[in-house]
Backbone bond lengths (Angstrom), bond angles and torsions (degrees), N, CA, C in turn:
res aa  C-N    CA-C-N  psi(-1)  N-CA   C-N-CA  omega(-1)  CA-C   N-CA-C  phi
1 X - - - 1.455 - - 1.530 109.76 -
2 X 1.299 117.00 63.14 1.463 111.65 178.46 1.430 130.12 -78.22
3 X 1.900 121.24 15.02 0.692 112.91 163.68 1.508 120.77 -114.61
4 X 1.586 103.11 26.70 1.728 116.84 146.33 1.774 110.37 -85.30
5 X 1.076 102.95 136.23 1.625 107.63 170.68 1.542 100.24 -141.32
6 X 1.436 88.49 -176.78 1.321 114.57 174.23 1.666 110.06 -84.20
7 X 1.151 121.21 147.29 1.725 108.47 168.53 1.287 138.97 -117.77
8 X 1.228 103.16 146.32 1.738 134.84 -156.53 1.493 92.55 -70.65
9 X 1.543 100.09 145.97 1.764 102.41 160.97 1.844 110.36 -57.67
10 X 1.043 130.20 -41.72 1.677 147.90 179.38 1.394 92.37 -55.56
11 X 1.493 128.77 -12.80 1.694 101.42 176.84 0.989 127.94 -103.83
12 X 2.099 99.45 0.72 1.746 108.03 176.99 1.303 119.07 -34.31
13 X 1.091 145.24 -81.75 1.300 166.17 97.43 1.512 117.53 86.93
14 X 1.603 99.42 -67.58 0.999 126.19 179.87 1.475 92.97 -99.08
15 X 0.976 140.08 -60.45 1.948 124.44 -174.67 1.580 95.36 -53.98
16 X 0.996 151.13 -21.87 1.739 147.18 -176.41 1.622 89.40 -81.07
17 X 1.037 133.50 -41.68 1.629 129.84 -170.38 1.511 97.49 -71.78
18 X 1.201 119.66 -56.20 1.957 135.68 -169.42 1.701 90.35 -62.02
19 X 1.312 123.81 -31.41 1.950 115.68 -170.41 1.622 82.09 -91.59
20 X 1.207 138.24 -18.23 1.319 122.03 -155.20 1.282 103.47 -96.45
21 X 1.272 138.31 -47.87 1.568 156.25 137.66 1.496 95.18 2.86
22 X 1.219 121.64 -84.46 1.514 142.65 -174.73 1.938 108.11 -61.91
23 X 1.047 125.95 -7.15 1.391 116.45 -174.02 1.423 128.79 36.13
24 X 1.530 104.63 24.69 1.429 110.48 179.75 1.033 120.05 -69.38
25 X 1.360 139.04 -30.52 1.469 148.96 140.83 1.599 132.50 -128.22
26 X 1.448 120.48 172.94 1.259 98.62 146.20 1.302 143.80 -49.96
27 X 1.445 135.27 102.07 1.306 128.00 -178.63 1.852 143.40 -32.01
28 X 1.419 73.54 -25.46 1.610 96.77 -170.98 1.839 104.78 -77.35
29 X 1.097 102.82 -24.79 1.454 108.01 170.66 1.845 100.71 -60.29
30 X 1.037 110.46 -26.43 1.709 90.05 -176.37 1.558 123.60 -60.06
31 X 1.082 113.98 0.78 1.994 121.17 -153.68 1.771 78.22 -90.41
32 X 1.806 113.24 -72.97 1.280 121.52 -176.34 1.256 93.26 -39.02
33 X 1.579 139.04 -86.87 1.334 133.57 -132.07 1.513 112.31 -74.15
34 X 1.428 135.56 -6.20 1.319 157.54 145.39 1.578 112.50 -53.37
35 X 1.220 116.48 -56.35 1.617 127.31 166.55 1.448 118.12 13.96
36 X 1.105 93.43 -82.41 1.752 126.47 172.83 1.561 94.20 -28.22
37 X 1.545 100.64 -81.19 1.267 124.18 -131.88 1.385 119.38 -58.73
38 X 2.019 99.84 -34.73 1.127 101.65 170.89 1.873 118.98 -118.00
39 X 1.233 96.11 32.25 1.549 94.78 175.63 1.354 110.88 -110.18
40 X 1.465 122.58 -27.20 1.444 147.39 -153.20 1.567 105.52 -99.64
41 X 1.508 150.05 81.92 1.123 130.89 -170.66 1.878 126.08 -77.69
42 X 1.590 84.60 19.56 1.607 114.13 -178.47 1.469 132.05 -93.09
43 X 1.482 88.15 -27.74 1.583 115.97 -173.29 1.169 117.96 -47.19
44 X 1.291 104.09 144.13 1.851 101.25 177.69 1.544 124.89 -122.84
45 X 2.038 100.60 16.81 1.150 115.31 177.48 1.599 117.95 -81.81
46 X 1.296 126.83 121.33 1.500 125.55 -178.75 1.700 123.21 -96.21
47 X 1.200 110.73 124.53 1.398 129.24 -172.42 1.242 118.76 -121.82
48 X 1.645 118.44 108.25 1.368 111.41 -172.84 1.485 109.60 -136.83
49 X 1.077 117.72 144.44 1.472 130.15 169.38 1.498 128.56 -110.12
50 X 1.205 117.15 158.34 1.346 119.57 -169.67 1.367 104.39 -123.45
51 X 1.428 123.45 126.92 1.832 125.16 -167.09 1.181 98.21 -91.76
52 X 1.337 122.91 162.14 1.371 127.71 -171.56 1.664 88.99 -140.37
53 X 1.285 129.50 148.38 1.807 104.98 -165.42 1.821 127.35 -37.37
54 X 1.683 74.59 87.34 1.390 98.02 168.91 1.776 111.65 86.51
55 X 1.296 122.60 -26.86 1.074 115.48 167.35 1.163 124.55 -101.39
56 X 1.563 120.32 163.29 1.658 143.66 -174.50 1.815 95.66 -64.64
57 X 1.100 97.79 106.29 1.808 95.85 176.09 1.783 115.50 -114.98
58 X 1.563 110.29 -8.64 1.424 130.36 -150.97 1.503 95.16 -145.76
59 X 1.570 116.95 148.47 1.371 139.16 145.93 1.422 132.46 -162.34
60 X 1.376 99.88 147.04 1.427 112.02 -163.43 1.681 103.10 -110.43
61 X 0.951 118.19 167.85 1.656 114.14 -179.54 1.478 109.92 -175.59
62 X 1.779 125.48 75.30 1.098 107.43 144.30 1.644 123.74 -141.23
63 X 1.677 102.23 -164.80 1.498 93.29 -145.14 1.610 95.18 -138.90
64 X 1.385 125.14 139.14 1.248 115.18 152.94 2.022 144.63 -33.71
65 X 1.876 90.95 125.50 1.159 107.97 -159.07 1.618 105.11 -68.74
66 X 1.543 125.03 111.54 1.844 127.72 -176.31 1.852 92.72 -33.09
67 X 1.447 106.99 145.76 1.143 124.76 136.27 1.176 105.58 73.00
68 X 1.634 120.60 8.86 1.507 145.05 160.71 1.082 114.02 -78.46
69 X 1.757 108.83 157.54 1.864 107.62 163.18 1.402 86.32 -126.40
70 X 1.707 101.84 127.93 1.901 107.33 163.63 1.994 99.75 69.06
71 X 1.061 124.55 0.36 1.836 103.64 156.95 1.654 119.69 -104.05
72 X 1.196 101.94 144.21 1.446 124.52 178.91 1.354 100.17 -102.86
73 X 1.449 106.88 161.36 1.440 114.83 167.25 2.006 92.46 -126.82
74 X 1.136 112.82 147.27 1.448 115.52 148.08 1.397 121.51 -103.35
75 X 1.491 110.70 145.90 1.354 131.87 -156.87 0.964 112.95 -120.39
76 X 1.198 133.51 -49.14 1.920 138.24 169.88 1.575 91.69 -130.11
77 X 1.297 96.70 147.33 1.786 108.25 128.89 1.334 107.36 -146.39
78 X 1.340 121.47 146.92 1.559 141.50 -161.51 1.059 102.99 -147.76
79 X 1.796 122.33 122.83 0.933 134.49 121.19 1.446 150.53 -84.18
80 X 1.357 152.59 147.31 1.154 123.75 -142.88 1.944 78.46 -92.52
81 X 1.666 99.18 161.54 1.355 106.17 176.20 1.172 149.22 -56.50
82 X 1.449 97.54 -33.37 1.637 120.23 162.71 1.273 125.64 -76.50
83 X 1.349 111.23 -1.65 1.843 111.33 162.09 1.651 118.18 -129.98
84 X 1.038 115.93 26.08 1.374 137.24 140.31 1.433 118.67 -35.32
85 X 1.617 113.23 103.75 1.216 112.95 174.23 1.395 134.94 101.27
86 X 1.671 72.39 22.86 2.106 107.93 -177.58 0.992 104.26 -108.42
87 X 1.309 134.29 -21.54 1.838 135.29 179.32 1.559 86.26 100.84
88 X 1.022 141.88 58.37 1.217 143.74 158.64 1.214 104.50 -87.34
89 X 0.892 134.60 -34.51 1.861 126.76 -153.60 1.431 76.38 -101.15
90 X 1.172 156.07 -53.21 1.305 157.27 -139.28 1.600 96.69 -61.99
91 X 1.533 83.69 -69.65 1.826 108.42 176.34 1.457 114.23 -40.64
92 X 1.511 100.37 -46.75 2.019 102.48 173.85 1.455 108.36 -66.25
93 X 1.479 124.79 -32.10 1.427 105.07 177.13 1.326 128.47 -92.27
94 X 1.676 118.85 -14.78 1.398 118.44 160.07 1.324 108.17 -57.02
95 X 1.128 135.47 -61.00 1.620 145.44 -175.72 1.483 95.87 -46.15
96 X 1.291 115.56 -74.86 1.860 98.66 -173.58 1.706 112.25 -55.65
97 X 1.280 114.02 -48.03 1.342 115.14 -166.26 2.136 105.14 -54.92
98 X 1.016 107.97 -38.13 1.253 113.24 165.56 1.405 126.52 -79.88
99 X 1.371 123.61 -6.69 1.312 126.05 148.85 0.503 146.44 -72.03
100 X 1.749 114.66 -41.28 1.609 153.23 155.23 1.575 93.65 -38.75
101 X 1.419 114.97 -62.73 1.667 121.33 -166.44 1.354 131.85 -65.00
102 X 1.777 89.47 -20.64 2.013 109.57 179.95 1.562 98.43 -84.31
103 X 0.962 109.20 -25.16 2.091 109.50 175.85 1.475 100.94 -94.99
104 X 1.242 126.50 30.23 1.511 106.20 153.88 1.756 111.03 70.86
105 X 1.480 100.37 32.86 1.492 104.08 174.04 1.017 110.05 -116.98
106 X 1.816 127.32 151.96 1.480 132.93 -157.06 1.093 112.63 -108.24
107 X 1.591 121.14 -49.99 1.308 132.03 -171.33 1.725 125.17 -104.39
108 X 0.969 131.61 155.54 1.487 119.90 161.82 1.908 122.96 -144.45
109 X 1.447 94.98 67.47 1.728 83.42 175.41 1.277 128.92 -61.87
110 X 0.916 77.66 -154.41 2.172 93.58 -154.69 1.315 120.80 -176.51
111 X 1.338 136.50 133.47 1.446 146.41 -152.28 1.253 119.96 -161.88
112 X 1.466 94.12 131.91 1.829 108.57 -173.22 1.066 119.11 -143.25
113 X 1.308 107.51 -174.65 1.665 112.51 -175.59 1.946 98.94 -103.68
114 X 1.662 94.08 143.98 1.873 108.75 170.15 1.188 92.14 -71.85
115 X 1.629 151.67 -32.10 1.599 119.75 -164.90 1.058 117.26 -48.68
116 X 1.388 125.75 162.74 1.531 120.97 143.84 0.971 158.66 -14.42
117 X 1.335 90.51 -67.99 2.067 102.20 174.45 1.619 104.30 -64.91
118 X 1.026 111.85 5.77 1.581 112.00 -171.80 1.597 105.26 -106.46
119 X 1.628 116.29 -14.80 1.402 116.19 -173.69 1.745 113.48 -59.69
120 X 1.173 117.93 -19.92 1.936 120.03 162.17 1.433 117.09 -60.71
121 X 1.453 107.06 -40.10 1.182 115.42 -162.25 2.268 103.66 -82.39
122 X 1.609 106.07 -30.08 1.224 90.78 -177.57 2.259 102.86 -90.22
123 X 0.955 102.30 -13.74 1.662 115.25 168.96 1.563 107.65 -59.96
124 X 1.217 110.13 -32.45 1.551 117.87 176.88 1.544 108.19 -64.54
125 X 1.174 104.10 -42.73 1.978 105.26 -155.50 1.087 81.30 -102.34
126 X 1.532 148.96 -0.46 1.649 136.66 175.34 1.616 100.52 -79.66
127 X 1.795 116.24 -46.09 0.962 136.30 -175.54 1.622 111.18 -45.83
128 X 1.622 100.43 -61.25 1.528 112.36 -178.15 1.578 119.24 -75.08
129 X 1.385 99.26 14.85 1.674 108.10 168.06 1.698 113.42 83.91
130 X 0.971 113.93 13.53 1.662 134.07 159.94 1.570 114.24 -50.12
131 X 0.720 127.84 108.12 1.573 138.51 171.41 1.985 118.92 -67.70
132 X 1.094 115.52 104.19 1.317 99.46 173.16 1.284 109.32 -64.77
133 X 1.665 116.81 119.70 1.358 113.23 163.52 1.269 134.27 -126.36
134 X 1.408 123.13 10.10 1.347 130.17 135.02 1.234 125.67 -121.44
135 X 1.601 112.74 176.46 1.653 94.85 144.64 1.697 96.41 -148.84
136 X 1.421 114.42 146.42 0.846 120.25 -169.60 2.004 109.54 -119.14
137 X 1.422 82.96 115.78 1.812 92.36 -170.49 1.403 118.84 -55.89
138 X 1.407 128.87 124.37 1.604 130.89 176.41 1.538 108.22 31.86
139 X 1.473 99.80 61.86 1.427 110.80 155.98 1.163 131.57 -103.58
140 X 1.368 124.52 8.94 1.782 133.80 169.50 1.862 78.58 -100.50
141 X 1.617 115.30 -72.09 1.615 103.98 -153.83 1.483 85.48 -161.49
142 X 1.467 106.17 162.60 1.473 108.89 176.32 1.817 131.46 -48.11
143 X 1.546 102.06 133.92 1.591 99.97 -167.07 1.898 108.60 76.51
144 X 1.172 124.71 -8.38 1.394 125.34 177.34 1.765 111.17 -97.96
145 X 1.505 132.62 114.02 0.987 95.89 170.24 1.643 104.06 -121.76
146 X 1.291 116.38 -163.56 1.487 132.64 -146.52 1.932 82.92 -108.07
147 X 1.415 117.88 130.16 1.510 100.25 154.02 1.316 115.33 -134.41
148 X 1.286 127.20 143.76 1.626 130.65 -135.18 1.623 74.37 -136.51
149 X 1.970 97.09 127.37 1.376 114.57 -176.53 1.860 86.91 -124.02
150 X 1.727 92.81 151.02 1.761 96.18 -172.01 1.708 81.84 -128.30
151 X 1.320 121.84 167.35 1.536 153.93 176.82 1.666 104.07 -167.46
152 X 1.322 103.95 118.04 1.402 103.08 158.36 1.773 125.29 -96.25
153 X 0.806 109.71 142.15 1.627 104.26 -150.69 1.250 107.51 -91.37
């Protein structure tokens, strides 16, 4: 799959357009949450994108769990909106989940929101063999809760 990589400072740009598509956050948060990744040649946070001819269309973003041996947490995944529903995200998580697993890593959570509009998004990680294993009551905001998906890798 060589048109998953790792990502370049040059792909901000376009990954801020792919988070912007999706309204999952402010975009501008990506510069801070990148920080690490590319200033630090220590880091153990992983960031990957998927090119679509030639451009950043996909991103993945997670990072080792404190005070763990071998768990990850995931933090984003983004696809840009208009290619939603190609098995892209699928493709981004076999690729990490098997990367995660070739370095001797055990676990890989994952975390979401109980609303609604979010019920695709936790059907997804049920699909890819994700375990619901918590849930954590009105932990974004009242009536919202947190749900914590486990895969051992």
């Amino acid at each position: 799959m060589p048109d998953i990589r790792k990502i370049e400072i040059n792909d901000l740009e376009h990954l801020k357009s792919v988070i912007d598509s999706n309204g999952l956050f402010p975009s501008d948060l990506l510069d801070e949450m990148t920080n690490d990744y590319f200033s630090n040649e220590k880091t153990t946070d992983i960031w990957l994108t998927k090119e679509i001819d030639s451009i950043p269309a996909a991103v993945v973003y997670c990072a080792p769990e404190r005070m763990t041996e071998g768990t990850f947490n995931l933090y984003l995944i983004a696809i840009s909106k208009n290619l939603q529903g190609k098995g892209i995200s699928s493709e981004m998580m076999a690729y990490l989940e098997n990367f995660l697993r070739e370095n001797g890593n055990r676990i890989l959570l994952v975390e979401t929101s109980s609303l609604p509009e979010f019920e695709l998004t936790r059907k997804f990680y049920d699909e890819l063999g994700y375990k619901r294993e918590a849930v954590i009551r009105e932990f974004y905001q009242e009536g919202e809760d947190k749900v914590v998906f486990w895969k051992k890798l």
